[in-house]
Residue, then its C-alpha position, 0 to 999 in steps of 0.5 A: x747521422x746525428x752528430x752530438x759533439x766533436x773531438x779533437x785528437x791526433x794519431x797513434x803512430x809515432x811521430x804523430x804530435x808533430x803534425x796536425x791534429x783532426x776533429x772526430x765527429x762524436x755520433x749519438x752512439x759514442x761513435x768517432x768519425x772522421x771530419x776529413x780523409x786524412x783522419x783516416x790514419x791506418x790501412x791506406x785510409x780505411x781505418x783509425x787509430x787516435x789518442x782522443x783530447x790531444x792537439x798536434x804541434x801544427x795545430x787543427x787541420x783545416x779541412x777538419x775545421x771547415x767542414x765542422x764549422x759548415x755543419x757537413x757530415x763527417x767522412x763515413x767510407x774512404x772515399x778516395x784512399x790514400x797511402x798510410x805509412x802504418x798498418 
């Protein structure tokens, strides 16, 4: 996959803006990506739902920021689900 820029944003569940925002990998089709599991916000990690722009109070997610700065791929498929509280 081509990655053409990245986004910073937060989840739409409440109470999202208090916790760490996560980087979104933009692809050539205008597409947004995951950097990281945790991006994966809704459905038990298998889907997402972001206010794109947005910075949480705890700053970006470090996982996000690592894995952009090495220039890996962003996480395409919920590789290891994890429990969500929405949707």
């Amino acid at each position: 996959m081509k990655v053409t820029g990245y986004i910073e944003a937060i989840g739409r569940n409440p109470g999202e803006g208090n916790n760490h925002s996560h980087l979104y990998a933009i692809d050539v089709n205008g597409d947004l990506w995951p950097m990281c599991i945790y991006g994966w916000n809704r459905s038990d990690g298998e889907r997402f739902s972001v206010l794109r722009g947005y910075v949480g109070k705890r700053g970006l997610c470090k996982i996000c920021s690592k894995r952009a700065k090495e220039e890996k791929p962003p996480v395409i498929d919920a590789v290891d689900s994890h429990k969500t509280k929405w949707l």
